[in-house]
C-alpha positions in Angstrom: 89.4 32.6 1.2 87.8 34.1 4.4 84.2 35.9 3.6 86.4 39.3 5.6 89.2 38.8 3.0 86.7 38.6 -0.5 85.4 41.6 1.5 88.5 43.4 1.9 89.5 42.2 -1.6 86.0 44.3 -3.1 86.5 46.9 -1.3 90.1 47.7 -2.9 88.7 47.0 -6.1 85.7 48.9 -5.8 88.2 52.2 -4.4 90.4 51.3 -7.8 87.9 51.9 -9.8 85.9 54.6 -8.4 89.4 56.4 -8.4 89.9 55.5 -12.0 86.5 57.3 -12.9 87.1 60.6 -10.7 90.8 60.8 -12.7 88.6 59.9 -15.9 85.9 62.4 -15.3 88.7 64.9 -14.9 90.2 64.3 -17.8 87.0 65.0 -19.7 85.9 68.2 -17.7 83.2 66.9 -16.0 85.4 67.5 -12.7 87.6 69.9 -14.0 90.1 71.2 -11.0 91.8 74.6 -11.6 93.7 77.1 -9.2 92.1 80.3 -7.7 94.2 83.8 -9.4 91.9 86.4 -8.2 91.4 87.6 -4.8 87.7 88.4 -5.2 86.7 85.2 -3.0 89.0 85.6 -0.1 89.5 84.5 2.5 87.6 81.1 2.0 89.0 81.2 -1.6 93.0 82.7 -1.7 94.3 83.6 -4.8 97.8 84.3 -5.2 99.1 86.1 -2.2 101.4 86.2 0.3 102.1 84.9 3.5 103.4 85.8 6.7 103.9 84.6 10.0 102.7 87.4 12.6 106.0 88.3 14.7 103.8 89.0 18.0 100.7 86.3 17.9 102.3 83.8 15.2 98.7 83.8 13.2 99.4 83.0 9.3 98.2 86.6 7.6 97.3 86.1 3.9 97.5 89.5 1.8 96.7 89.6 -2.1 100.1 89.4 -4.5 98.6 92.1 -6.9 98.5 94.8 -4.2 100.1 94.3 -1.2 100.6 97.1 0.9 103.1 100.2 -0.8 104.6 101.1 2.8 105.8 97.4 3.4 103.7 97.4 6.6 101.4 94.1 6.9 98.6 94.6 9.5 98.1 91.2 11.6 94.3 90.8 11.9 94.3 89.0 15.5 96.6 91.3 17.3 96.7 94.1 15.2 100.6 93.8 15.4 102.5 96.0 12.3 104.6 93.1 10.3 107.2 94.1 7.4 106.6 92.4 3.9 110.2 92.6 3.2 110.2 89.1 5.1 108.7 87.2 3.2 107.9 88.0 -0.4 107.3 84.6 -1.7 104.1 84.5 -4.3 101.9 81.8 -3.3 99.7 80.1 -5.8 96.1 80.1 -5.7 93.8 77.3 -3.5 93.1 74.5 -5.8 89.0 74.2 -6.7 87.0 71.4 -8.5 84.2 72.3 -10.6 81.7 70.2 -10.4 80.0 70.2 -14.0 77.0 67.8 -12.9 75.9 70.0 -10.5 74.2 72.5 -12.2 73.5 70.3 -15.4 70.3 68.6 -13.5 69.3 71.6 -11.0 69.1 75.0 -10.4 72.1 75.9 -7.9 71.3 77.0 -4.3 71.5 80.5 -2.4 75.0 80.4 -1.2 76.6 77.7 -3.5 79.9 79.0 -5.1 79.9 78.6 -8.6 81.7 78.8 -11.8 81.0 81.1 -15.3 82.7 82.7 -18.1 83.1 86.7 -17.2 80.4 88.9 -18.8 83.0 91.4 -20.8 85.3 88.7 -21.1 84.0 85.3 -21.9 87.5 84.0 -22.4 88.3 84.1 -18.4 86.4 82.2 -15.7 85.2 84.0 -12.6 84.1 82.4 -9.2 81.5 84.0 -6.8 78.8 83.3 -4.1 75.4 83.2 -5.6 73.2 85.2 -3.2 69.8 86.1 -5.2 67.6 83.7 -7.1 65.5 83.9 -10.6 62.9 86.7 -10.3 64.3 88.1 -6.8 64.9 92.3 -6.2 68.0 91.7 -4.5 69.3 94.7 -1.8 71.6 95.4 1.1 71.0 96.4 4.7 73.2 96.8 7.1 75.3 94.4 5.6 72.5 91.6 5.3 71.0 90.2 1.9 67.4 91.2 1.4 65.3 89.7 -1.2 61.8 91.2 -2.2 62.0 92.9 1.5 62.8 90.4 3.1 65.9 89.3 5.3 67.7 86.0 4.0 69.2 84.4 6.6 71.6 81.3 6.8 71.5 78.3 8.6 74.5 77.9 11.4 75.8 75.1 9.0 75.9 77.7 6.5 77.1 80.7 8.8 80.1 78.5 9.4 81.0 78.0 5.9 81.0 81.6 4.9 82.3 83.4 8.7 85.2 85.2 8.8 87.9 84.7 11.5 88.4 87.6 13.4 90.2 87.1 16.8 91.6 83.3 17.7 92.6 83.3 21.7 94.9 80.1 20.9 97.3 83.0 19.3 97.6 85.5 21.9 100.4 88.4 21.6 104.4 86.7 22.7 106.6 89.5 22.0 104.6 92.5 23.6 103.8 90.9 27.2 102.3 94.1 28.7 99.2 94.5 26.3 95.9 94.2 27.7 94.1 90.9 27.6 91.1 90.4 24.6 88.9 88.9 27.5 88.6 90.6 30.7 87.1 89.8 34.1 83.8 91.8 34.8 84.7 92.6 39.0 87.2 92.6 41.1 86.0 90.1 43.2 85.5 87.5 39.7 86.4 83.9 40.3 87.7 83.6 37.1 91.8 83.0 36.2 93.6 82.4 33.5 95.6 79.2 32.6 97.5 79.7 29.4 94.9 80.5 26.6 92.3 78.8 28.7 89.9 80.3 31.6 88.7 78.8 35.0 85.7 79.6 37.2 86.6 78.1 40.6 83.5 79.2 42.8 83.7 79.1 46.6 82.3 76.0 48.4 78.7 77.0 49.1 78.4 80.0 47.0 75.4 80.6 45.5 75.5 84.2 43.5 74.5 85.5 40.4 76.6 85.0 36.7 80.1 85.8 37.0 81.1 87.9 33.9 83.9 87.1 31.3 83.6 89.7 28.5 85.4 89.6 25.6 86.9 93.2 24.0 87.5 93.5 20.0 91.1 95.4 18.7 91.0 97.1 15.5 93.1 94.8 13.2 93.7 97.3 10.2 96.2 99.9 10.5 95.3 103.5 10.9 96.1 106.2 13.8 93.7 104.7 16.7 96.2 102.2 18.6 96.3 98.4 18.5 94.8 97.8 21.7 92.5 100.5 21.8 88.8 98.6 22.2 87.2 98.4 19.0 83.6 97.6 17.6 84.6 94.5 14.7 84.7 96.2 11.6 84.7 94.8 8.2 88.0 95.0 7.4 89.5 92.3 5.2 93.5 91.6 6.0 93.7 90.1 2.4 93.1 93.7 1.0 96.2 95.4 2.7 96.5 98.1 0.1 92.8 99.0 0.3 91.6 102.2 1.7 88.1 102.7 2.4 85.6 103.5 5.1 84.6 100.5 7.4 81.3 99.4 8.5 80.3 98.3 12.3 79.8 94.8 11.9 76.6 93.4 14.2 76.6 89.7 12.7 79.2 87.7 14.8 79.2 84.5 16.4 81.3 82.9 19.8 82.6 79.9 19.7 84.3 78.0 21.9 85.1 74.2 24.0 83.7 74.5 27.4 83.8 71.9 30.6 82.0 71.5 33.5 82.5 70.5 37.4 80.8 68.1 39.4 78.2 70.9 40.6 74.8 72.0 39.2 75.3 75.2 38.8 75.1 77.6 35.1 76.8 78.6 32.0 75.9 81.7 30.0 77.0 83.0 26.6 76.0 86.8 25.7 76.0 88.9 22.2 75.2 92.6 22.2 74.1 93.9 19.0 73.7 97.6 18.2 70.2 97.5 20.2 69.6 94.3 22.6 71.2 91.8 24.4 71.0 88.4 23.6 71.8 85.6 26.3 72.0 81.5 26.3 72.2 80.0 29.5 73.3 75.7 30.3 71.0 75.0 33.6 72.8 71.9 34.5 70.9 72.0 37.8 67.3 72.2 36.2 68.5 70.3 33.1 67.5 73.1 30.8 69.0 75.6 28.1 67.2 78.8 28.2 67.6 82.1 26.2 66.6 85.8 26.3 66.4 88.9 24.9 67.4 91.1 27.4 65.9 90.8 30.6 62.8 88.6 28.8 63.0 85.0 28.7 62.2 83.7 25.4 62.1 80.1 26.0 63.8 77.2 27.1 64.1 73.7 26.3 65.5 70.4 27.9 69.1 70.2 28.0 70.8 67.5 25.9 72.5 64.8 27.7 75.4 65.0 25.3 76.2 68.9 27.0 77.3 67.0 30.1 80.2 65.8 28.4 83.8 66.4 29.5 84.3 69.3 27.2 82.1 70.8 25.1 82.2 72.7 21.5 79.1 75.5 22.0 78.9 78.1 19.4 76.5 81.1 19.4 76.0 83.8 17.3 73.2 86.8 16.1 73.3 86.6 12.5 70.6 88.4 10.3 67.9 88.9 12.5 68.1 85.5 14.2 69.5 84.0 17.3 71.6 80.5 16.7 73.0 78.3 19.1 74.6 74.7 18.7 76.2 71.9 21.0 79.0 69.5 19.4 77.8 70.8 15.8 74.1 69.9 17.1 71.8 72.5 16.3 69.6 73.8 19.4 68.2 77.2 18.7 67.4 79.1 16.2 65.1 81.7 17.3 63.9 84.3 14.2 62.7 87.4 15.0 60.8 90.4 13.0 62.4 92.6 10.4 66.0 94.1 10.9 64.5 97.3 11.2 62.7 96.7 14.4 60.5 98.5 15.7 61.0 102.3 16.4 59.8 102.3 20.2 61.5 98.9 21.3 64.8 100.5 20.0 64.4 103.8 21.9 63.9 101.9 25.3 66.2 99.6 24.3 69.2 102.0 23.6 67.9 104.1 27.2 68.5 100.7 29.0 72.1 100.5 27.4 72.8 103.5 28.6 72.4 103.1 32.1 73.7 99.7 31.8 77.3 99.5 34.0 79.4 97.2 31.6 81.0 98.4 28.8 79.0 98.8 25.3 82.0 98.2 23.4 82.4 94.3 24.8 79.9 92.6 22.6 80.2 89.2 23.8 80.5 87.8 27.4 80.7 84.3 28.9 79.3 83.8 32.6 79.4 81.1 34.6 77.9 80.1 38.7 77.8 77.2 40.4 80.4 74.5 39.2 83.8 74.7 38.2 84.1 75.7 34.5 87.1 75.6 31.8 87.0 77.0 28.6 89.3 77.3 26.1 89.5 77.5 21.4 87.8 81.2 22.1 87.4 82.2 18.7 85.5 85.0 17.5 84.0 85.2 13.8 82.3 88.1 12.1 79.4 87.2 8.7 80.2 88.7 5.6 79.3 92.4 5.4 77.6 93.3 2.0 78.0 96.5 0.8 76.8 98.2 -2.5 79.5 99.8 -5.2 80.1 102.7 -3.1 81.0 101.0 0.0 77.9 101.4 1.7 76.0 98.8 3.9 72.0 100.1 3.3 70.0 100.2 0.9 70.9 102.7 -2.1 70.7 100.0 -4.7 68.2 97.4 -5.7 68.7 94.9 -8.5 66.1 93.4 -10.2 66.5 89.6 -11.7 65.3 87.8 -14.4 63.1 84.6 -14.4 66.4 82.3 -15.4 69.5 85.1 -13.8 71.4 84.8 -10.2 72.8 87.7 -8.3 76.4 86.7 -7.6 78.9 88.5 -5.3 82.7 87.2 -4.2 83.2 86.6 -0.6 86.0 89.6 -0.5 83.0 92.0 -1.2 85.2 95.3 -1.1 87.0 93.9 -3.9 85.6 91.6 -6.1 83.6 92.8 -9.4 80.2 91.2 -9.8 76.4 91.6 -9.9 77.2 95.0 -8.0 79.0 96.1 -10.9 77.5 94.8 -14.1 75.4 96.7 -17.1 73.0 93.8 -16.4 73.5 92.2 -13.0 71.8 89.3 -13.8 74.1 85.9 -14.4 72.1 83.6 -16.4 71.9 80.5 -15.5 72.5 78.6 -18.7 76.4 79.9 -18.4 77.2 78.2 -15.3 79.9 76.1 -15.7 79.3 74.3 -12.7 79.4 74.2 -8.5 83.0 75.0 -6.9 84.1 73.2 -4.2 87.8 73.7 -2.4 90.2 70.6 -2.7 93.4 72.4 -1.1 
């Protein structure tokens, strides 16, 4: 036998086996996999719900089977389109999860891990949440961020990514009503951008040598209610899983852009832009001077050599302002992350900042904005994303309640925070660690 076939031969064997352990392991609870009833960790955790096709943008809409909505209207949460429920009233099951028992048997979890325990009033049922406060921590909320012992925690963009909510996917624009207004608009008259399907192009003329041309991007309020579909909308926190739910919804300043951009033969620019309640946060590709650079405002921050791998024929970039911190990435490569002070701010810089706004011409509603000079540009996959939005019992997003944990006890919260019952809602928030069952990962 050929050393490649005794290799190929092993290989097999070796798979065999380790496939015979994992089966093994499950069978003895080490790896236990169970399905997902609850809805307290949509939408990156579905328990049984329903599922509809939007009729306008043909986006999947997943709504919770133990409340869906009494008047039979669905709310599509990328176009905002009203669907009926009487279509499809199939019960899904829950996503399929494997507990991973080893995990938390040799080491304390992580902030952010999703975990497994028995129920404080009722150790008979399992629950799954987020853990988002460590042993000894005074957990609070502000403005929708996690702050432990006054400070802000803030995530990684691999992190960000895991836990982001979908909120507007260009690839699924409206079919049936052809007149609405497009999500991402042309800044002038005079732009040099067009559109090409769900795709944009920036043809500048030969020669021309101006400043950024403007793309900005406008939200709709996907949640029903009596403001109109396409009437231009902060993002709120509105969860489409909770269609039954009535409550009053938070601006939501956390968001990131992302999207696959290509470049021309010229050396000219690329710029993504996030507004957030007070500033202006931009990233601009030099291709010409081989650098990225970013700013706040009209100040330059810093800037950094370009990677060669952003010349590529197409691009994933994804930016976003997520607590208190700038984040930007090439390919999945990491490029900035830029932390700044406290959430808060400062007083003054917030006065002149808002004053600026004021007299600034573009619209304070479009929070995002991508600009291009220079070279031909293409970019298409827009998609928008919004963080989780923590709020205390009361539906509130600042700081009216602070927990206090124990030396050994984790502050855990479900990803659908308006409806899932957790540390929030406890006698004793604390979840001690010596009744995890174990780390939860997502198999289907």
């Amino acid at each position: 036998m050929t050393p490649t076939g005794s290799f190929v031969r092993w290989g097999v064997l070796a798979l065999v086996i380790a496939a015979g352990l994992i089966r093994g392991a499950g069978w003895r609870g080490v790896w236990p996999a169970v399905r997902i009833t609850g809805g307290s960790m949509a939408p990156n955790l579905a328990g049984e719900h329903y599922c509809l096709i939007c009729r306008d943008c043909q986006m999947v809409i997943r709504y919770d089977a133990h409340a869906p909505p009494r008047d039979g209207r669905v709310v599509c949460w990328n176009c905002g389109a009203g669907n009926d429920h009487r279509v499809d009233q199939k019960v899904r099951m829950g996503q399929r999860v494997l507990i991973d028992r080893w995990a938390c048997a040799w080491r304390t979890p992580n902030r952010w891990d999703i975990v497994a325990f028995p129920m404080p009033n009722h150790p008979s049922r399992w629950a799954v949440k987020r853990i988002v406060g460590l042993p000894g921590e005074r957990i609070e909320f502000r403005r929708g961020d996690v702050v432990a012992n006054g400070r802000t925690v803030r995530k990684s963009l691999a992190q960000l990514r895991r836990m982001a909510v979908l909120v507007h996917d260009n690839d699924h624009p409206p079919k049936r009503e052809l007149e609405l207004p497009p999500r991402w608009k042309r800044k002038s008259s005079e732009s040099r951008w067009h559109v090409e399907g769900t795709r944009f192009v920036f043809q500048p003329h030969e020669g021309e040598k101006k400043g950024l041309d403007w793309l900005g991007y406008q939200h709709w309020p996907g949640y029903a209610g009596v403001v109109q579909r396409t009437q231009p909308s902060p993002i709120m926190d509105n969860d489409s899983y909770n269609q039954q739910l009535s409550r009053r919804l938070n601006v939501v300043t956390d968001i990131m852009l992302a999207c696959r951009i290509r470049i021309g033969d010229g050396e000219g620019c690329v710029a993504l832009e996030i507004t957030d309640l007070n500033d202006r946060y931009r990233v601009e590709l030099c291709f010409q001077h081989r650098q990225l650079v970013w700013f706040r405002n009209s100040d330059e921050l810093s800037r950094i050599p370009l990677p060669r791998f952003a010349y590529a024929r197409g691009v994933l970039v994804e930016f976003a302002w997520c607590d208190g911190q700038l984040l930007f990435a090439i390919d999945g490569h990491p490029q900035i992350r830029h932390e700044f002070k406290s959430i808060e701010g400062d007083r003054t810089h917030r006065r002149v900042t808002e004053n600026r706004q004021r007299s600034d011409s573009r619209d304070p509603i479009s929070r995002m904005a991508i600009g291009a000079t220079g070279t031909e540009v293409t970019v298409d996959r827009l998609r928008v994303f919004r963080d989780l939005h923590y709020l205390t019992p009361d539906y509130v997003d600042h700081h009216r309640n602070q927990w206090l944990l124990g030396p050994d006890e984790l502050f855990v919260v479900g990803d659908n925070i308006p409806l899932s019952q957790d540390s929030r809602h406890w006698p004793r928030p604390g979840m001690p660690i010596e009744q995890l069952w174990g780390r939860v990962w997502g198999i289907q």
